[in-house]
GUMI-27774 format. One record per atom (N, C-alpha, C, CB): x, y, z; atom name; residue number from 1. Coordinates in nm, 2 decimals, padded with zeros to 4 digits. Atoms other than C-alpha are relative to their C-alpha. Last residue first. Glycine has a CB too. Example, Ala and Ser with C-alpha at 12.3 -4.5 7.8 and 13.67 -1.06 7.14 Angstrom:
BEGIN
X=-00.09; Y=-00.11; Z=00.00; drenvex=N; torza=2;
X=01.37; Y=-00.11; Z=00.71; drenvex=CA; torza=2;
X=-00.08; Y=00.11; Z=00.08; drenvex=C; torza=2;
X=00.04; Y=00.05; Z=-00.14; drenvex=CB; torza=2;
X=00.09; Y=-00.12; Z=00.00; drenvex=N; torza=1;
X=01.23; Y=-00.45; Z=00.78; drenvex=CA; torza=1;
X=00.09; Y=00.12; Z=00.00; drenvex=C; torza=1;
X=-00.10; Y=00.00; Z=00.12; drenvex=CB; torza=1;
***
This chain:
BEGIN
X=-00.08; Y=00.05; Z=-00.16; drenvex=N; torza=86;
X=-00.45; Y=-00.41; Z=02.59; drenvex=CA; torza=86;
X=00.03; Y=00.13; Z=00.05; drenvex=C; torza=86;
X=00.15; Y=-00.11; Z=00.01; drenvex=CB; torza=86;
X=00.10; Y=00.02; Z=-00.10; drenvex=N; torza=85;
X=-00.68; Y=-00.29; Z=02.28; drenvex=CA; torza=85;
X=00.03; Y=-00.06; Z=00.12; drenvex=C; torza=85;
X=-00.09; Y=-00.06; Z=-00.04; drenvex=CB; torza=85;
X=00.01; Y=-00.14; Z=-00.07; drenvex=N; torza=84;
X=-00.40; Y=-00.15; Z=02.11; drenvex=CA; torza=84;
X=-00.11; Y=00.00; Z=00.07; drenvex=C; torza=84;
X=00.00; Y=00.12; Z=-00.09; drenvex=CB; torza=84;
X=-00.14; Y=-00.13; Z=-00.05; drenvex=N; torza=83;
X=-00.21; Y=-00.44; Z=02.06; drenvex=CA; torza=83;
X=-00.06; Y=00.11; Z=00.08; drenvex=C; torza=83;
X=00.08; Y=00.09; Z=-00.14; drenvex=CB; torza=83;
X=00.01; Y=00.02; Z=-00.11; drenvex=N; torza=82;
X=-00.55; Y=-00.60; Z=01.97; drenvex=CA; torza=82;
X=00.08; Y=00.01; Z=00.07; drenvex=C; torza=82;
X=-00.04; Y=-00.08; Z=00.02; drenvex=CB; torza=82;
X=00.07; Y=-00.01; Z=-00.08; drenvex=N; torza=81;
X=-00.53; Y=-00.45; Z=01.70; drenvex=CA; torza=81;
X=-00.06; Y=-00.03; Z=00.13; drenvex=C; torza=81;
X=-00.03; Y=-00.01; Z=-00.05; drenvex=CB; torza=81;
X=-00.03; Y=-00.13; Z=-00.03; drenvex=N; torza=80;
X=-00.18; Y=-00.48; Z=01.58; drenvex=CA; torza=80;
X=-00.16; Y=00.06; Z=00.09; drenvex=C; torza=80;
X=00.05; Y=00.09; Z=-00.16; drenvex=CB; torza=80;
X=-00.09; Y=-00.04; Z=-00.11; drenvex=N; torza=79;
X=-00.24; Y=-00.84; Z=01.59; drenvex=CA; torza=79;
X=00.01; Y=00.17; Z=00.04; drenvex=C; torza=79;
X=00.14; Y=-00.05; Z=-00.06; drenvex=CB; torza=79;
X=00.07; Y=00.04; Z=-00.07; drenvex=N; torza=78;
X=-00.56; Y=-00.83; Z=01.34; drenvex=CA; torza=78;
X=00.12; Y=00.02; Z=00.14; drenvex=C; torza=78;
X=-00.06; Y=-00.14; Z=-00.05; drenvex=CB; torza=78;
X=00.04; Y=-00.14; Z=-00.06; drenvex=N; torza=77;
X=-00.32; Y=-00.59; Z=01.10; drenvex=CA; torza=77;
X=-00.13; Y=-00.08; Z=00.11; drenvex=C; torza=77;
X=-00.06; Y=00.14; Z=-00.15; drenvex=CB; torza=77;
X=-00.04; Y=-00.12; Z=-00.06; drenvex=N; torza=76;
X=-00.10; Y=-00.86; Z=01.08; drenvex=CA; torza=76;
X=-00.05; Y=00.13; Z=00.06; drenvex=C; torza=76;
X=00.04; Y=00.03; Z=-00.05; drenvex=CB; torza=76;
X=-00.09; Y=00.08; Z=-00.16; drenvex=N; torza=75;
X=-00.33; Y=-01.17; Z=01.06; drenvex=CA; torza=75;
X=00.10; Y=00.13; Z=00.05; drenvex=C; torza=75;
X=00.15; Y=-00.17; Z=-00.04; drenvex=CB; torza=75;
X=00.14; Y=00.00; Z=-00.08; drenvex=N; torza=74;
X=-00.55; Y=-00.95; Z=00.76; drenvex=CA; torza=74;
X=00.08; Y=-00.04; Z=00.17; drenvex=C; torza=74;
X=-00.15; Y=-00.16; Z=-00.07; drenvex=CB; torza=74;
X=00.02; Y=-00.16; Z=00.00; drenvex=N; torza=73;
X=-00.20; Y=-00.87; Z=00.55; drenvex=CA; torza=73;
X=-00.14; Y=00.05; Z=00.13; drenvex=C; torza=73;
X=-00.05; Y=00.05; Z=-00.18; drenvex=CB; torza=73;
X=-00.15; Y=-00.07; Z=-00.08; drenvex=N; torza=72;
X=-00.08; Y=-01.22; Z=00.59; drenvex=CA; torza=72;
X=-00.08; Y=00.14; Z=00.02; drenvex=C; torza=72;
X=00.18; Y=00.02; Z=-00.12; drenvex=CB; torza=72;
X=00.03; Y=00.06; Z=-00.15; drenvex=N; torza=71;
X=-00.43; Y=-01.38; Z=00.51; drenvex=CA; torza=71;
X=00.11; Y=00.06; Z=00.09; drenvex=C; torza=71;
X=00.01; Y=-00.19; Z=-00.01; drenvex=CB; torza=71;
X=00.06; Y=-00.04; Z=-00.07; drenvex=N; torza=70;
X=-00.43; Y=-01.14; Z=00.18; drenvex=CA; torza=70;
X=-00.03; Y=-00.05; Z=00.15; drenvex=C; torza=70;
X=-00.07; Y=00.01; Z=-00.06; drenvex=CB; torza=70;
X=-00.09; Y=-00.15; Z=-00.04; drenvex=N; torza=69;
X=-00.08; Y=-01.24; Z=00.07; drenvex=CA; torza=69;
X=-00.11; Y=00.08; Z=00.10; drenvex=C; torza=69;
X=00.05; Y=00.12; Z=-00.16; drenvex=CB; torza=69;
X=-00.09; Y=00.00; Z=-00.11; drenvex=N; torza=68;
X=-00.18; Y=-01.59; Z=00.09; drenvex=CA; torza=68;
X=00.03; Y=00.12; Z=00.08; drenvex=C; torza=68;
X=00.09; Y=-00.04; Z=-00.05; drenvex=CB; torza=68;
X=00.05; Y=00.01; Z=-00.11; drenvex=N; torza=67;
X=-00.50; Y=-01.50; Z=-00.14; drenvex=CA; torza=67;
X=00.09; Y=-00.04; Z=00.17; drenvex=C; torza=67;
X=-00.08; Y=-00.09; Z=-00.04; drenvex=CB; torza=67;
X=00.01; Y=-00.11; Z=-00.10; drenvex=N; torza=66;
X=-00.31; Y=-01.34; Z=-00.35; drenvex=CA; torza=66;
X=-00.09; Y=-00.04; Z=00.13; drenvex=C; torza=66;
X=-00.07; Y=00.14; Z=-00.07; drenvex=CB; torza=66;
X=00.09; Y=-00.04; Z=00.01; drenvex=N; torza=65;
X=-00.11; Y=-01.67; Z=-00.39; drenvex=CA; torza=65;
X=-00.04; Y=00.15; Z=00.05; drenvex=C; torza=65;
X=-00.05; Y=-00.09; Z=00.04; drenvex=CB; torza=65;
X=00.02; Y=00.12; Z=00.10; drenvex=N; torza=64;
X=00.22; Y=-01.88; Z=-00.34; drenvex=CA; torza=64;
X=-00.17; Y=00.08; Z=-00.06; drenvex=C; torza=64;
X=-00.01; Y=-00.22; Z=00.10; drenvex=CB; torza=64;
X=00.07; Y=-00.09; Z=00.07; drenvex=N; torza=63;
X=00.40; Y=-01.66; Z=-00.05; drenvex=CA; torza=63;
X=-00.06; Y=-00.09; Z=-00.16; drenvex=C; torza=63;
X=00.11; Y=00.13; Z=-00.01; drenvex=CB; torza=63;
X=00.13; Y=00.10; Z=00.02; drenvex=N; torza=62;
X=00.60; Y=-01.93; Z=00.10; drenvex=CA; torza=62;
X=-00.13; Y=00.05; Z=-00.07; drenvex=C; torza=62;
X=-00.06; Y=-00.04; Z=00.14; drenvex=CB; torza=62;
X=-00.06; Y=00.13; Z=-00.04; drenvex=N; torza=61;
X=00.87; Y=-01.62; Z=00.22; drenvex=CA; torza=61;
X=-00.15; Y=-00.12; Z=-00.01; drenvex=C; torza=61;
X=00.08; Y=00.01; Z=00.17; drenvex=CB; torza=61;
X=00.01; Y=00.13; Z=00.10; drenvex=N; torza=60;
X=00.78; Y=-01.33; Z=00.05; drenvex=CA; torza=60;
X=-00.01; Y=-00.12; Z=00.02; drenvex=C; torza=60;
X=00.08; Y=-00.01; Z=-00.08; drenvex=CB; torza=60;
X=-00.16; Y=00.05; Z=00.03; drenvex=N; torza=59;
X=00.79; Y=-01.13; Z=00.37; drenvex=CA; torza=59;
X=-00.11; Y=-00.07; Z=-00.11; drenvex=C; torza=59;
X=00.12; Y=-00.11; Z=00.14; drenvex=CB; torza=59;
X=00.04; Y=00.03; Z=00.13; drenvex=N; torza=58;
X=00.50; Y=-00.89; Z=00.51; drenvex=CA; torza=58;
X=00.14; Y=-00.05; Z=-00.07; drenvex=C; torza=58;
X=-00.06; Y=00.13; Z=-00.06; drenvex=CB; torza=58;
X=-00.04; Y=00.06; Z=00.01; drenvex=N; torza=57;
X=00.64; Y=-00.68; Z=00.82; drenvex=CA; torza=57;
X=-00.04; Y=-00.16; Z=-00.11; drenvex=C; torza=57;
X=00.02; Y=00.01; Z=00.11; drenvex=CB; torza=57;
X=00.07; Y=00.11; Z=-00.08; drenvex=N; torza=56;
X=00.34; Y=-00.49; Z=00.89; drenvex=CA; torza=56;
X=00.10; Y=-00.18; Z=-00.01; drenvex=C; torza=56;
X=-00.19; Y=00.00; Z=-00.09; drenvex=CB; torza=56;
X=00.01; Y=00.01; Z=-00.14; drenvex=N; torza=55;
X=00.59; Y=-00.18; Z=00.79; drenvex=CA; torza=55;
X=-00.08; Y=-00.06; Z=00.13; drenvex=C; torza=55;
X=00.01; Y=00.08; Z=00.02; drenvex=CB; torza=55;
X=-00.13; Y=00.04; Z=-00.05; drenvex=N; torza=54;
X=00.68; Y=-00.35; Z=00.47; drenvex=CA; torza=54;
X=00.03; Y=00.01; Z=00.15; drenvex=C; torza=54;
X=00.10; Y=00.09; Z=-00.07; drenvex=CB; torza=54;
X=-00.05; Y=00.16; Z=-00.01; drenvex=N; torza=53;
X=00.37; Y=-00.41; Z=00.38; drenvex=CA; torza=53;
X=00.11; Y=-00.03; Z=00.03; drenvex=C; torza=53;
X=00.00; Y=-00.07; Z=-00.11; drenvex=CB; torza=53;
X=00.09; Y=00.06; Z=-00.08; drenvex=N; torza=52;
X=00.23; Y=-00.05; Z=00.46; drenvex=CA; torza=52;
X=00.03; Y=-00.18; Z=00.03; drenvex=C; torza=52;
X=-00.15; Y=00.04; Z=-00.06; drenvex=CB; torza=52;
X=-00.05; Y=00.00; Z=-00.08; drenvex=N; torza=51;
X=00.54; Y=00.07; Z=00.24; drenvex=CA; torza=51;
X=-00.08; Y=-00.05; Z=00.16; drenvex=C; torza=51;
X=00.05; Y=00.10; Z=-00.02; drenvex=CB; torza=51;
X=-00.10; Y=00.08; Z=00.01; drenvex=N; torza=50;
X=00.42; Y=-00.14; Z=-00.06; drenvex=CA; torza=50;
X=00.04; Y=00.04; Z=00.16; drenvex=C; torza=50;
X=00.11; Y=00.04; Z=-00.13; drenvex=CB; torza=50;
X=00.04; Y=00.14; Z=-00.02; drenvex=N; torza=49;
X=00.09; Y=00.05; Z=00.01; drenvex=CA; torza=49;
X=00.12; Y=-00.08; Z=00.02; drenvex=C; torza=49;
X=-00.07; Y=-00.06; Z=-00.12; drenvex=CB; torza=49;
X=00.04; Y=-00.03; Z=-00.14; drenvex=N; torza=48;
X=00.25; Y=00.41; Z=00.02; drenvex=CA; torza=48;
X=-00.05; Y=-00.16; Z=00.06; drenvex=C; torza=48;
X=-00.13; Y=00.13; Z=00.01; drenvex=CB; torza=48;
X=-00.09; Y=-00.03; Z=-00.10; drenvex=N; torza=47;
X=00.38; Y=00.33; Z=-00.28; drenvex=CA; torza=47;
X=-00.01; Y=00.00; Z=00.12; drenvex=C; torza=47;
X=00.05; Y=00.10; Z=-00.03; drenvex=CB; torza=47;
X=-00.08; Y=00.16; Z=00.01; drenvex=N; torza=46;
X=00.10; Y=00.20; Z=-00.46; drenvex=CA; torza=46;
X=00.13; Y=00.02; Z=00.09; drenvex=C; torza=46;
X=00.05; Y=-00.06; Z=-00.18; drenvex=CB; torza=46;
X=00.11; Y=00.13; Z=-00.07; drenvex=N; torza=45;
X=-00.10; Y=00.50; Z=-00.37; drenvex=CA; torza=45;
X=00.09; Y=-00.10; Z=00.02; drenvex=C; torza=45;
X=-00.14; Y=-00.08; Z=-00.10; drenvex=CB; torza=45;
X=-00.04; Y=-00.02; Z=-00.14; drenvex=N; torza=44;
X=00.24; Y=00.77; Z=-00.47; drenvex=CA; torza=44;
X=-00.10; Y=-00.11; Z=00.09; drenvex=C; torza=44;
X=-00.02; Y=00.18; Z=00.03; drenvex=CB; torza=44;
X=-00.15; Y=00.06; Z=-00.04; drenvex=N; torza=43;
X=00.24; Y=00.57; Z=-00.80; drenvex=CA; torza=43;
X=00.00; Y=00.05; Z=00.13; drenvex=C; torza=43;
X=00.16; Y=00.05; Z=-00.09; drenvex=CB; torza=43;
X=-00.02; Y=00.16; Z=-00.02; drenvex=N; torza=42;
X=-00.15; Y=00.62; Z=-00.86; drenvex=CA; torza=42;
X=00.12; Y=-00.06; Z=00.04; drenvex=C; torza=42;
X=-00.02; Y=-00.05; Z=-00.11; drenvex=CB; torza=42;
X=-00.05; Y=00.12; Z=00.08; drenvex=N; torza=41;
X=-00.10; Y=00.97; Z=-00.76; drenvex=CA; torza=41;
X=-00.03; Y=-00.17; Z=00.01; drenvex=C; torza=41;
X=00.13; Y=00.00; Z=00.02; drenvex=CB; torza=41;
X=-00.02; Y=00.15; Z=-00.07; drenvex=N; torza=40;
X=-00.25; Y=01.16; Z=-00.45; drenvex=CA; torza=40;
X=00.01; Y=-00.05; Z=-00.12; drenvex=C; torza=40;
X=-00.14; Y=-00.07; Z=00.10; drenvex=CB; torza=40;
X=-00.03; Y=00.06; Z=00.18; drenvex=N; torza=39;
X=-00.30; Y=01.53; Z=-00.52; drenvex=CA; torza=39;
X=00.05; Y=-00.16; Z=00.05; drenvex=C; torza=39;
X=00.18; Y=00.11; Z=-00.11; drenvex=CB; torza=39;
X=-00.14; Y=00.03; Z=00.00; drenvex=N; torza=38;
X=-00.42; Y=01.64; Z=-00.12; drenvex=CA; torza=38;
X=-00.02; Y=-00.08; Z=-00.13; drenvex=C; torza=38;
X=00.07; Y=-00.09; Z=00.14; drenvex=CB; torza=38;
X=-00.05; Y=-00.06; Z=00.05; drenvex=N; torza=37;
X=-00.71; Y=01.88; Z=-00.06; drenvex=CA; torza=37;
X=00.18; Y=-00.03; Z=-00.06; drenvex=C; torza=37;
X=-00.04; Y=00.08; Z=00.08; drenvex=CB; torza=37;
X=-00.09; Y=-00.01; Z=-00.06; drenvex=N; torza=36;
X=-00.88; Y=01.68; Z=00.18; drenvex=CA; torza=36;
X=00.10; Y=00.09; Z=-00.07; drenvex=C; torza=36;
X=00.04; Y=-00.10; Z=00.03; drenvex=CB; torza=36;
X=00.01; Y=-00.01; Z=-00.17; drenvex=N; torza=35;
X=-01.19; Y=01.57; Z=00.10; drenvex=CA; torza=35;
X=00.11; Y=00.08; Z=00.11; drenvex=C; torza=35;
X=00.01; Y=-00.14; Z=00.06; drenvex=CB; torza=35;
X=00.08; Y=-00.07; Z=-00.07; drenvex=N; torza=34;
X=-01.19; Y=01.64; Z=-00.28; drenvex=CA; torza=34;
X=-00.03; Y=00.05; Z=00.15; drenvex=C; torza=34;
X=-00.06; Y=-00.05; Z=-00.02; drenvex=CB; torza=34;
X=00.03; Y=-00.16; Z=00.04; drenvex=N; torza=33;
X=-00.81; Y=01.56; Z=-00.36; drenvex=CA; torza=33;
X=-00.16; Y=00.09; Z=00.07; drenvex=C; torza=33;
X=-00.01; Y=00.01; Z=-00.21; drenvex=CB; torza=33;
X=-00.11; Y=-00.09; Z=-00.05; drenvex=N; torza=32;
X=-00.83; Y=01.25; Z=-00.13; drenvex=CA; torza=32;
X=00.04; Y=00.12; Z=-00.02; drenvex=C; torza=32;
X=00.10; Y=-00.04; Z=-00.01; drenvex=CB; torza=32;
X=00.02; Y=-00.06; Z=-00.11; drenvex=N; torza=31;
X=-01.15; Y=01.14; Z=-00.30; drenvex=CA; torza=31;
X=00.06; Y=00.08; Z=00.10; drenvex=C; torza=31;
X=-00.02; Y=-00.05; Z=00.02; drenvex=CB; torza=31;
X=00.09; Y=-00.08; Z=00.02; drenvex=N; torza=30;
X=-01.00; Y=01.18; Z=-00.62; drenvex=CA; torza=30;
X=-00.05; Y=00.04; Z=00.12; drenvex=C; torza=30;
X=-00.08; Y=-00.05; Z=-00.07; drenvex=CB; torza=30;
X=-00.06; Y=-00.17; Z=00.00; drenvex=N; torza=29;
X=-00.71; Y=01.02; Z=-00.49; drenvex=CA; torza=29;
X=-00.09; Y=00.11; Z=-00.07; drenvex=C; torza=29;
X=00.17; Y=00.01; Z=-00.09; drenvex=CB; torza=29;
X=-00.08; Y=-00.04; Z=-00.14; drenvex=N; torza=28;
X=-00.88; Y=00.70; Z=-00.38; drenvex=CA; torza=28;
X=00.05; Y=00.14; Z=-00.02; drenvex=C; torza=28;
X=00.14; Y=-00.11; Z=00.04; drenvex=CB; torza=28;
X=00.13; Y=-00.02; Z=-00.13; drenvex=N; torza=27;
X=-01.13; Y=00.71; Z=-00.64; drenvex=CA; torza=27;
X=00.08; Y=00.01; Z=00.10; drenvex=C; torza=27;
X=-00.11; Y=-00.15; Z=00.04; drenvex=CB; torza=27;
X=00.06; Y=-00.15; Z=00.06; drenvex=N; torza=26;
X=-00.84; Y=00.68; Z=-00.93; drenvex=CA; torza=26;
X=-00.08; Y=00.06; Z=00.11; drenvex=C; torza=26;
X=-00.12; Y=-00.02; Z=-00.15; drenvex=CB; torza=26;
X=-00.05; Y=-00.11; Z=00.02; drenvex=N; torza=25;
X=-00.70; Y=00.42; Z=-00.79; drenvex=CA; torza=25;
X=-00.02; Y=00.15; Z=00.01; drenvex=C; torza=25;
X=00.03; Y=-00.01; Z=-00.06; drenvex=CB; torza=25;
X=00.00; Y=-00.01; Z=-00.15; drenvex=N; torza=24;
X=-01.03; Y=00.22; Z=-00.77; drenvex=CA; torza=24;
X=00.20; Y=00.06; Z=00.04; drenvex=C; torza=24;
X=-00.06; Y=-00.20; Z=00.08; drenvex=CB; torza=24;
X=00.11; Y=-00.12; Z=-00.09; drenvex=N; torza=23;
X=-01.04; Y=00.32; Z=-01.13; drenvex=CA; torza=23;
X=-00.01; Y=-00.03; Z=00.15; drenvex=C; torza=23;
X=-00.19; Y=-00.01; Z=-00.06; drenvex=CB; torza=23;
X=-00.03; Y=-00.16; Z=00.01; drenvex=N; torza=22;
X=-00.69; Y=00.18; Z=-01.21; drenvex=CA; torza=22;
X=-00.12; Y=00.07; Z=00.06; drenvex=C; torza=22;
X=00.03; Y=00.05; Z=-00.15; drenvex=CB; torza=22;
X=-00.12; Y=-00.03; Z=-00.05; drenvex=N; torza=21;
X=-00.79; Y=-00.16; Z=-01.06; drenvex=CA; torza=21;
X=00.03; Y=00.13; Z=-00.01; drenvex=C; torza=21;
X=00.10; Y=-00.08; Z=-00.04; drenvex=CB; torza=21;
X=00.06; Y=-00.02; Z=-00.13; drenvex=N; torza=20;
X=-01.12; Y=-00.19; Z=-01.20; drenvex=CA; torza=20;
X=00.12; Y=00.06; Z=00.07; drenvex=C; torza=20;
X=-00.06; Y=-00.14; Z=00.07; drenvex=CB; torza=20;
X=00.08; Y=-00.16; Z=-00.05; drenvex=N; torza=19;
X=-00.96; Y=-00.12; Z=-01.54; drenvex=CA; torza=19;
X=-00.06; Y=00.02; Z=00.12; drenvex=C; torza=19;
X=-00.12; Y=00.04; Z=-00.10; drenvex=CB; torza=19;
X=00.15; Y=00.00; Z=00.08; drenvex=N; torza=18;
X=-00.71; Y=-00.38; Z=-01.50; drenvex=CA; torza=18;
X=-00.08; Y=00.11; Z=00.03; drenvex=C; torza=18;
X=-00.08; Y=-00.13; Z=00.02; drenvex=CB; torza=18;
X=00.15; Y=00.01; Z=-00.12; drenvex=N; torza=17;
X=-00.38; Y=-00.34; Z=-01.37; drenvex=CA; torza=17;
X=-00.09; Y=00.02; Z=-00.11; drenvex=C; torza=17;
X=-00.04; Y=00.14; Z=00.13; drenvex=CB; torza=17;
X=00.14; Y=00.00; Z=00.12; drenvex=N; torza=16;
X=-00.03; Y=-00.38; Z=-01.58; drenvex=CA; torza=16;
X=-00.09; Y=-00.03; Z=00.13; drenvex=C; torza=16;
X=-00.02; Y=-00.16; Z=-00.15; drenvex=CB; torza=16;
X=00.15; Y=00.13; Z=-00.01; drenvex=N; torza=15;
X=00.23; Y=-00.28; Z=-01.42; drenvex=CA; torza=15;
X=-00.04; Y=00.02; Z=-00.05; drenvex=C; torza=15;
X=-00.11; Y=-00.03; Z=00.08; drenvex=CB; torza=15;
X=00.12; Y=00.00; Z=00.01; drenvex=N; torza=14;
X=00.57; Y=-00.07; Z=-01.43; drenvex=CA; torza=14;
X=-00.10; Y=-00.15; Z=00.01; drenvex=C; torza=14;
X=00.01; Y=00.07; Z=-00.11; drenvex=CB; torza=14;
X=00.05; Y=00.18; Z=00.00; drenvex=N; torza=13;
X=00.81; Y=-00.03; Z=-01.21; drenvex=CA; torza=13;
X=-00.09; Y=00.08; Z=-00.09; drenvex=C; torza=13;
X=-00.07; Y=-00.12; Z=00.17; drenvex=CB; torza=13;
X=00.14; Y=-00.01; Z=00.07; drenvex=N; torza=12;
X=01.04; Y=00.35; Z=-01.21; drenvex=CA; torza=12;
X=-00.04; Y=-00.16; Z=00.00; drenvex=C; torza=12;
X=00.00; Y=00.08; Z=-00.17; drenvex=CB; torza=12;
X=-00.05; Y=00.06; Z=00.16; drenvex=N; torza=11;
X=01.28; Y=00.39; Z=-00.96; drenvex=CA; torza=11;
X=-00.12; Y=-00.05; Z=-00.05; drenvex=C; torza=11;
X=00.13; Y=-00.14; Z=-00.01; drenvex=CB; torza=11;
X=00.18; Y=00.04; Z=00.08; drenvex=N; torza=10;
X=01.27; Y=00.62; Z=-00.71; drenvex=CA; torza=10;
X=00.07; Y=-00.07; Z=-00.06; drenvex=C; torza=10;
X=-00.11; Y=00.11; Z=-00.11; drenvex=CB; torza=10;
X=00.05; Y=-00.05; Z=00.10; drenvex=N; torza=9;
X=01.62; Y=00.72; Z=-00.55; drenvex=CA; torza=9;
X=-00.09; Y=-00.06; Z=-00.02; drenvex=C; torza=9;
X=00.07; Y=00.00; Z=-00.10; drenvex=CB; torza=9;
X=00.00; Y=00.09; Z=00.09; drenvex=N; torza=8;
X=01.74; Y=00.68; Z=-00.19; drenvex=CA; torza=8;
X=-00.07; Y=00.10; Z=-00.12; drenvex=C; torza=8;
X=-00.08; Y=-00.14; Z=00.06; drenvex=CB; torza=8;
X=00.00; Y=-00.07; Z=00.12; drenvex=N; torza=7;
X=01.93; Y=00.95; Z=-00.04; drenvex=CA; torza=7;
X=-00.04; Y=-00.09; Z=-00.12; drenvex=C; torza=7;
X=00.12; Y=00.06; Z=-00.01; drenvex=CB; torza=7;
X=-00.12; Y=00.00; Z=00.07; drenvex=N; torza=6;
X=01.87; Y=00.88; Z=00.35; drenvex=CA; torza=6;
X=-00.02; Y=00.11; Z=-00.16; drenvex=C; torza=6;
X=00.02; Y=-00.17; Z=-00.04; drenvex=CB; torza=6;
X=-00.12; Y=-00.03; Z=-00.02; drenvex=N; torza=5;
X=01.54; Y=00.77; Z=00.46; drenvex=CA; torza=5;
X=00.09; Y=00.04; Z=-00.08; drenvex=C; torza=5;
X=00.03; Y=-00.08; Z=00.04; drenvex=CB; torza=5;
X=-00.09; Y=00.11; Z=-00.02; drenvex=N; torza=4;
X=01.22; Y=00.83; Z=00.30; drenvex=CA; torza=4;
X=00.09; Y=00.04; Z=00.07; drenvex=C; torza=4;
X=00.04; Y=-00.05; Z=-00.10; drenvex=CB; torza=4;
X=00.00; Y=00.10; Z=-00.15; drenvex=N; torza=3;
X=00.92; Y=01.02; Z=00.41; drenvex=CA; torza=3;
X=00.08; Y=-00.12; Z=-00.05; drenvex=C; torza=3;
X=-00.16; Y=-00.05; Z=00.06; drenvex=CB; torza=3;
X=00.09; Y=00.14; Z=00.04; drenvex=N; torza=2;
X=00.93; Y=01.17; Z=00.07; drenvex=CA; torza=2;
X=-00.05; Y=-00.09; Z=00.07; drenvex=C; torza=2;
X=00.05; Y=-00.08; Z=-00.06; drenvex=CB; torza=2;
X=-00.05; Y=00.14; Z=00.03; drenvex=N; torza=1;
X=01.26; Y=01.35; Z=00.04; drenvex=CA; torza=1;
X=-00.11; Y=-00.10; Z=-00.01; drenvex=C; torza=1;
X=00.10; Y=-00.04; Z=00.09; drenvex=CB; torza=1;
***
């Protein structure tokens, strides 16, 4: 199932990314196939991302920029760190 719960279904999104964007895609599961022997998708990347935002708790709320989204994403995973350094 996916490391999901239950009996959810996929559903297809699409984007538009720019060619940097797809090739640093691309590099992640290249390297993931070379190093490791695991097929790694651009949809299974972005997926796994979304669910990294969901489980640093990451809300829309005031959200106005990527640069907002990146101060959320840095402040969460700065908490979790020093979580594990107590």
């Amino acid at each position: 199932m996916d490391g999901r719960t239950g009996h959810e279904r996929n559903q297809r999104v699409v984007t538009f990314l720019n060619r940097d964007e797809v090739d640093f895609l691309d590099k992640l599961g290249k390297d993931a196939f070379f190093s490791a022997g695991s097929k790694v998708s651009r949809a299974k990347l972005i997926s796994w991302l979304v669910d990294m935002l969901k489980g640093l708790n990451i809300t829309g709320e005031n959200l106005r920029s990527e640069e907002d989204l990146e101060r959320r994403m840095v402040e969460a995973l700065k908490i979790i760190e020093e979580k594990k350094q107590e």
